[in-house]
C-alpha positions in Angstrom: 0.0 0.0 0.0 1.6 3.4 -0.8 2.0 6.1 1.9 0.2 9.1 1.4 3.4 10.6 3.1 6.1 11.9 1.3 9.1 9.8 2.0 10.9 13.0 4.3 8.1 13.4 6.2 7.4 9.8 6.8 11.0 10.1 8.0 10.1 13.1 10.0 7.2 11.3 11.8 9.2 8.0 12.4 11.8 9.6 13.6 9.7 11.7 15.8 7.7 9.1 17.4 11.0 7.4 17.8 12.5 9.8 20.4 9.1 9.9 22.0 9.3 6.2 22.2 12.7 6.3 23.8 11.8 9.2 26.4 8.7 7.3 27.7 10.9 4.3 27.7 13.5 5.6 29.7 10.7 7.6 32.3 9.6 3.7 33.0 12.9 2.5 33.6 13.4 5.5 36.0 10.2 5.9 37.8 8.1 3.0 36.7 5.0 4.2 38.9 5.0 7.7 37.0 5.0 6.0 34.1 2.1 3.4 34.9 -0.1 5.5 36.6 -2.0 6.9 33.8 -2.3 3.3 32.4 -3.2 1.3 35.1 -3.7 3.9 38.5 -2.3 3.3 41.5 -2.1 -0.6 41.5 0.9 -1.8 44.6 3.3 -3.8 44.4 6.3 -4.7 42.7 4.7 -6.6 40.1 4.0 -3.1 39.0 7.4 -1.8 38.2 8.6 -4.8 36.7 5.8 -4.8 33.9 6.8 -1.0 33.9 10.5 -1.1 33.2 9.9 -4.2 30.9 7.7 -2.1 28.7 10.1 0.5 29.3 13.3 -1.5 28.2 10.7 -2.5 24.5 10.3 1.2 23.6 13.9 2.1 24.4 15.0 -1.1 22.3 12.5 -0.2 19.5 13.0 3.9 19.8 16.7 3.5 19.3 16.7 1.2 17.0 15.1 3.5 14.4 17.1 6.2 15.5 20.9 4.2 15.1 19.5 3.0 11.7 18.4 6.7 10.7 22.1 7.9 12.0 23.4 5.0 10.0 21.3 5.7 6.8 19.9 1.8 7.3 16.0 1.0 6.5 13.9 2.3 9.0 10.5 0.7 7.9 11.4 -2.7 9.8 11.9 -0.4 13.2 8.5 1.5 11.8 7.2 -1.7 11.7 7.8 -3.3 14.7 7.0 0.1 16.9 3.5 0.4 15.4 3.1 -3.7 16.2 3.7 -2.9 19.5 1.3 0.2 19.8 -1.4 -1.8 18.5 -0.7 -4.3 21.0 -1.6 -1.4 24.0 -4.1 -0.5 21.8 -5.8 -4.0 22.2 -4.2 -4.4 26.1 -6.0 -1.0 26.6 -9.3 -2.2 25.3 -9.8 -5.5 26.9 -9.5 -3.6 30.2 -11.0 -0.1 29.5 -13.8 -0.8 32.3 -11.3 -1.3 35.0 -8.7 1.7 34.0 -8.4 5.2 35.1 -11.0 7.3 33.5 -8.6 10.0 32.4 -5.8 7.4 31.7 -7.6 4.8 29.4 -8.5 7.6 27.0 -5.0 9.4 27.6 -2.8 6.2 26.6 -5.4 4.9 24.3 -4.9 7.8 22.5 -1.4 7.7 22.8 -0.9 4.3 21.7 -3.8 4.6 18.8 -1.6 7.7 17.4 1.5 6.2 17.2 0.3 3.0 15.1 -1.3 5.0 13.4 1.9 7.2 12.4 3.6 3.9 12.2 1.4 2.5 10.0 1.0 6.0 7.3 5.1 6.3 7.3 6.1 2.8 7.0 5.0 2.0 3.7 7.1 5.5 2.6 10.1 4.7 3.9 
């Protein structure tokens, strides 16, 4: 399917959501309760910060990734890819439990994640 993005944009917009990715990535690794709290709320326990840095440890391994192959002028769609997978994937995670989530937080990560597949998903085919 062609990208109704120009190829530099879609590089624009990958590259973009990329350092996003890595940011929020590296805020769970940090201060994994910051991170979670808009997801989940204020669940205890340590459970908690280990699902948080592991999703955090996902989106620094898939933000860098597309930012060392940009640096390195190596495809990016695979990174693209892979990133807008995983989006979808909270997407879904976000759904199945929307009841049970934070009012504000559901709609803020859903949101979130349904954006960035859905940058994913217009760039990738352009790059």
């Amino acid at each position: 399917m062609p990208s109704p993005v120009p190829p530099p944009r879609a590089r624009h917009l990958a590259l973009a959501v990329a350092g996003m990715r890595v940011t929020l990535g590296l805020v769970a690794m940090v201060a994994p309760d910051l991170a979670l709290r808009p997801w989940v709320g204020r669940a205890a326990g340590p459970e908690r910060r280990v699902l948080a840095r592991a999703l955090g440890a996902r989106d620094i391994a898939l933000g860098l990734g597309a930012l060392v192959a940009a640096r390195r002028r190596a495809p990016l769609r695979g990174w693209v890819e892979a990133g807008s997978l995983s989006d979808t994937g909270d997407v879904l995670a976000t759904l199945l439990a929307f009841g049970t989530l934070p009012r504000a937080g559901r709609i803020l990560v859903l949101g979130a994640s349904a954006g960035a597949a859905a940058a994913g998903a217009v760039a990738a085919p352009a790059l």
